[in-house]
C-alpha positions in Angstrom: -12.1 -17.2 39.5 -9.6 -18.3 42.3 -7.4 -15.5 43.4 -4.2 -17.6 43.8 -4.6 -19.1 39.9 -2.7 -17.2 37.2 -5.3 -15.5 34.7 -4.9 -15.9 31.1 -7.5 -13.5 29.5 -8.6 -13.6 26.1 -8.4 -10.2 23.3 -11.3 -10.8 21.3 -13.3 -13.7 21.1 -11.9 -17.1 22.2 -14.1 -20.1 22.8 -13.6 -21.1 26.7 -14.3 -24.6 25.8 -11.4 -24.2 23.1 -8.6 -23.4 25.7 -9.4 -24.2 29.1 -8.9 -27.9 28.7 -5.5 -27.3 27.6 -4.4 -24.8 29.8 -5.6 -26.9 32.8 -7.6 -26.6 35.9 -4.6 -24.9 37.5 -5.0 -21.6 35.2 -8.5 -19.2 35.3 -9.3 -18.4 31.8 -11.3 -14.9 31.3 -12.9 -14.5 28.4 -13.6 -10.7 28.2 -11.4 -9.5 30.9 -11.9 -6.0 32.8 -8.9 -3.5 33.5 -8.1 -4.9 37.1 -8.2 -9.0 35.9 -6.0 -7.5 32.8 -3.5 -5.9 35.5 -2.8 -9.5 36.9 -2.8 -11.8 33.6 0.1 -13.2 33.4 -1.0 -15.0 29.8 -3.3 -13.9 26.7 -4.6 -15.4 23.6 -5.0 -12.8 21.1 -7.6 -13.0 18.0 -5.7 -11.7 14.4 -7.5 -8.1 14.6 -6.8 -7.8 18.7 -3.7 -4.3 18.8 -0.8 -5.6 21.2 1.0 -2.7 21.9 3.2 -1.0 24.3 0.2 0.8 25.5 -1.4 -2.7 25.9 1.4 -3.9 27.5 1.5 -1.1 30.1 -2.4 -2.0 31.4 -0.9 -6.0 31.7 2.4 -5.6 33.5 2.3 -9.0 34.4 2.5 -10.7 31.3 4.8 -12.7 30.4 3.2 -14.6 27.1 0.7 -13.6 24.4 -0.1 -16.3 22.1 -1.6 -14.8 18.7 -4.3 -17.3 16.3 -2.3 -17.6 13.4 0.8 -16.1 12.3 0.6 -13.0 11.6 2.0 -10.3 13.9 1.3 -6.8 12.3 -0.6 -6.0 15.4 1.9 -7.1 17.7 4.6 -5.0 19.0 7.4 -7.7 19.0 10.1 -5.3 20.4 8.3 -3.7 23.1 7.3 -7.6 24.3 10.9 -8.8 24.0 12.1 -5.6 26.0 9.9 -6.6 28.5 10.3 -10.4 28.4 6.8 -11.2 27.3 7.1 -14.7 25.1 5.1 -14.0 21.5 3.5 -17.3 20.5 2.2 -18.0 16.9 0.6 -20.8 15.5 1.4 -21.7 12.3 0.2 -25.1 11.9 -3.4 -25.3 12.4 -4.7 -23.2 9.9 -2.7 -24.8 6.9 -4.9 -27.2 5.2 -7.8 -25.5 5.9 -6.1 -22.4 4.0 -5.3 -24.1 1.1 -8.6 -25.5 0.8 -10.4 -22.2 0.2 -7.5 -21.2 -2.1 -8.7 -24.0 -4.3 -12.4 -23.4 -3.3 -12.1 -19.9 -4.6 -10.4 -20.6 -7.6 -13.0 -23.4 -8.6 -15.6 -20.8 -8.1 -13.8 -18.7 -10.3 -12.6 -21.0 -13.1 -16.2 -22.8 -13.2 -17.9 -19.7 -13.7 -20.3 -20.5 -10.4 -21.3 -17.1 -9.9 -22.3 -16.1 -13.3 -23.7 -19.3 -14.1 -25.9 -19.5 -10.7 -27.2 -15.9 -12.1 -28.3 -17.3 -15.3 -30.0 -19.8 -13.4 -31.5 -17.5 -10.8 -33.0 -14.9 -13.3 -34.7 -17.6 -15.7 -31.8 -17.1 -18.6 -31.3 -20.4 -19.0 -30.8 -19.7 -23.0 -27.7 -17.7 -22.4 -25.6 -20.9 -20.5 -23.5 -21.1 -23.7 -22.4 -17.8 -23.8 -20.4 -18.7 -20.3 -17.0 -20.1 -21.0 -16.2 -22.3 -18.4 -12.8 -23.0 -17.8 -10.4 -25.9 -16.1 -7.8 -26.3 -13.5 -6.5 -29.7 -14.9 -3.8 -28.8 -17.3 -3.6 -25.4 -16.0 -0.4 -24.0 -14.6 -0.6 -22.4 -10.5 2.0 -19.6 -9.8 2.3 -19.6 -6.1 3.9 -16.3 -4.4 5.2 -17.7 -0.8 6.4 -21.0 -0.3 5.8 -21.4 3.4 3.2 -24.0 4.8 1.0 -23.1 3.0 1.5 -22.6 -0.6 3.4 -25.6 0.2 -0.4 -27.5 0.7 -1.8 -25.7 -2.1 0.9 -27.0 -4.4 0.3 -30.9 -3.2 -3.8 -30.2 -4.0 -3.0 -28.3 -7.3 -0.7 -31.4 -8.1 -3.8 -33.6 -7.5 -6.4 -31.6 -9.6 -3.5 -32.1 -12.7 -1.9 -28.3 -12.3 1.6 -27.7 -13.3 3.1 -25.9 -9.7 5.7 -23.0 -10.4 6.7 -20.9 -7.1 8.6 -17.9 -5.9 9.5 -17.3 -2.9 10.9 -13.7 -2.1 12.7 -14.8 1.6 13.6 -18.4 0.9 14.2 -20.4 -2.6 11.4 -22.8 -3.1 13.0 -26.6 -4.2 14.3 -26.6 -8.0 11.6 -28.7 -9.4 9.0 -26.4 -8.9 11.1 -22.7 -8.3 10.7 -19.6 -10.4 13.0 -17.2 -9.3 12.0 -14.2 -11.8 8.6 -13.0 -10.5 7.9 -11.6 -14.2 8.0 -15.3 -15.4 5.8 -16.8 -12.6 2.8 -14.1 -13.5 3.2 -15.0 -17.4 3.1 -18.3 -17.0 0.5 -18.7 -14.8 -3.3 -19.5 -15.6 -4.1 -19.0 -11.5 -1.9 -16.7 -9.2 -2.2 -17.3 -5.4 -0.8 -15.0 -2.7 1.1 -16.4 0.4 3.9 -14.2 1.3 4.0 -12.3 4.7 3.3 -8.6 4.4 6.3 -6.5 4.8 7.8 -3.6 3.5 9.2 -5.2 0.5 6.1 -7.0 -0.4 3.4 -4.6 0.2 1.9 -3.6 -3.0 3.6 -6.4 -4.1 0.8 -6.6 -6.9 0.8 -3.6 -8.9 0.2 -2.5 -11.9 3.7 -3.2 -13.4 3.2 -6.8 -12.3 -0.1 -7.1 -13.8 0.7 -6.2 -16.8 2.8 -9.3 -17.0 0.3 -11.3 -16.1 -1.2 -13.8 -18.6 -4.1 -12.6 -20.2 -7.7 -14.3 -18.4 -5.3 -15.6 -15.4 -7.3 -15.9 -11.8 -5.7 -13.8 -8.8 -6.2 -15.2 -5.8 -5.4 -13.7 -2.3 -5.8 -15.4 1.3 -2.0 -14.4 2.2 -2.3 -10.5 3.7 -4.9 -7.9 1.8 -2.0 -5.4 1.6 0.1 -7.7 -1.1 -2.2 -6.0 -3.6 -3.1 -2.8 -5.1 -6.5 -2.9 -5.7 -6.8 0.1 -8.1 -4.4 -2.0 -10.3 -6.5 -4.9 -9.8 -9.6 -3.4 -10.9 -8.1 -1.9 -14.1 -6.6 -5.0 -14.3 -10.1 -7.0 -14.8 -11.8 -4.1 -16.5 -8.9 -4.6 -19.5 -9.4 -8.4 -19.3 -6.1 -9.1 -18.2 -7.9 -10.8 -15.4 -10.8 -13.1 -15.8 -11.4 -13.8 -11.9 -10.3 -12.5 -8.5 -10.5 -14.1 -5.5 -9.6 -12.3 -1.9 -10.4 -13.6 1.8 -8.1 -11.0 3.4 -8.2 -7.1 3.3 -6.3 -4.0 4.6 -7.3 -2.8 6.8 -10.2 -5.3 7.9 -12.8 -5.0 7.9 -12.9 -2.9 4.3 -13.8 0.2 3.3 -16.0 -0.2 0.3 -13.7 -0.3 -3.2 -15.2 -0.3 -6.2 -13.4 -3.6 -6.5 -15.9 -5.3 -4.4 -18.9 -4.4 -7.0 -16.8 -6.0 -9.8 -18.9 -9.5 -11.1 -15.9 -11.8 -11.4 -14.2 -11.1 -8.1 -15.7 -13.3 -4.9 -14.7 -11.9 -1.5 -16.0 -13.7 1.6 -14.8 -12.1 4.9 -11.3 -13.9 6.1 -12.8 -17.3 7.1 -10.8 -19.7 4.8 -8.4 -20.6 8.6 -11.2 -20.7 10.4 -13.4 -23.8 9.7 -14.6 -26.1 13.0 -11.4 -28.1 12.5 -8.9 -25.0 11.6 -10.4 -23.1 14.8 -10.6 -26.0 17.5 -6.6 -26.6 16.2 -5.7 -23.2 16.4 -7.0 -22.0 19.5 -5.3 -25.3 21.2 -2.4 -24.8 19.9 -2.6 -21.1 21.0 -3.5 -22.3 24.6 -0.6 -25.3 24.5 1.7 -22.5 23.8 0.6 -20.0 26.5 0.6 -23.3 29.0 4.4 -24.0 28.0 5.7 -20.8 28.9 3.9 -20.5 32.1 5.6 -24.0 32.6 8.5 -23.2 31.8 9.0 -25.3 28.4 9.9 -23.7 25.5 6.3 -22.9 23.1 7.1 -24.6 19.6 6.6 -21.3 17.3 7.6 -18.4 19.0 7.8 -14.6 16.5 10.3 -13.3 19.0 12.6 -15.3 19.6 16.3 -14.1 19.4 
């Protein structure tokens, strides 16, 4: 590492071969920094799970730009970075279509009945296949809760599998064709229910029992917004009364999980959060977190920034 290159260090794993093109030869990238190379970094890319605190901040009193994968910042201290003019980067595009492929992947896993069938298979019950209803998305109705990027995608692939799209949006009206502004009417009309809306006070828990109870009966839950939109006591009793036929998550709170008995229910699938992080999704997301960290060092403006005033 050249001593007169500004360091950008990495919190949490980060591909070198993701980001050092695009940062350039100008820039020494460190991928799992010690306490003196984080004293003179003057840039970091931060994985979802890495804490960016004031604490943090203290221990890099150089920096001047964290770009974080994704868009999440519940682990970023946005006011103690803007009070010390360090530039919070997001990157909100290059996980989007990857997202709202595993929405649909989990849901088809769900609908199709995958995981009991594959059982029946598995254990030599081959006579018992017709006991499995299997169910379909064509025809079906989607109610999509956040109307950003992307439950934006997952309403353009629900269009092609033949789904009616409703949305509701709790920050911004989704457009007329497709908005539902009463939250109670989205959950009883919908056959599959999928979570995008950022996690904040007014959302959290956003899922409860009250809501379920709206929900129509044998509907599919799925969640790859934030874990903490749901209640997952009021899931479970959800599923155990039938209002529920299937639940999908690929994001928890905290993460990773403590065990719930959730998790040992047979119609809920839960792969760890992967669904933004196929090849594609990840090369994408750690350049743009890179381009972002490069612009502010240059002094360009980064093109998704979560502070700025």
């Amino acid at each position: 590492m050249a001593a007169d290159r500004p360091v950008v260090v990495a919190l949490g794993p980060v591909d070198p071969a993701l980001v050092a093109g695009v940062l350039g030869d100008g820039v020494s990238f460190v991928a799992e920094p010690s306490a003196e190379q984080l004293a003179v970094a003057v840039g970091a890319i931060a994985r979802a799970d890495a804490v960016v605190d004031a604490e943090f901040f203290d221990r890099a009193p150089r920096l001047r730009v964290v770009a974080r994968t994704g868009v999440g910042v519940d682990l970023v201290d946005l006011e103690a970075a803007s009070a010390r003019g360090i530039t919070v980067v997001v990157t909100p595009g290059s996980g989007t279509r990857a997202v709202a492929e595993g929405v649909l992947a989990l849901a088809l896993h769900l609908v199709k009945r995958l995981g009991p069938l594959t059982d029946l298979v598995r254990d030599g019950r081959w006579a018992g296949r017709g006991q499995v209803q299997v169910g379909d998305l064509d025809g079906a109705t989607i109610g999509i809760v956040g109307y950003g990027r992307i439950g934006r995608r997952v309403g353009e692939l629900a269009t092609a599998f033949g789904m009616r799209v409703l949305a509701h949006d709790p920050f911004s009206p989704p457009p007329p064709e497709v908005d539902c502004p009463d939250l109670g009417s989205l959950a009883a009309a919908s056959d599959v229910l999928t979570l995008h809306a950022p996690l904040t006070d007014q959302t959290r828990h956003l899922v409860d029992r009250a809501f379920l109870a709206g929900v129509r009966r044998g509907a599919i839950l799925v969640n790859c917004g934030r874990g903490g939109l749901l209640d997952l006591d009021a899931v479970l009793a959800a599923l155990k009364a039938g209002r529920l036929a299937g639940v999908g998550l690929d994001v928890f709170d905290p993460e990773p999980p403590p065990h719930h008995p959730l998790f040992d229910h047979p119609d809920v699938v839960l792969p760890p959060p992967l669904m933004g992080l196929t090849r594609r999704a990840t090369a994408a997301t750690f350049a743009d977190a890179a381009r972002g960290v490069a612009d502010v060092l240059a002094g360009r403006r980064p093109a998704a920034v979560a502070n700025a005033s």
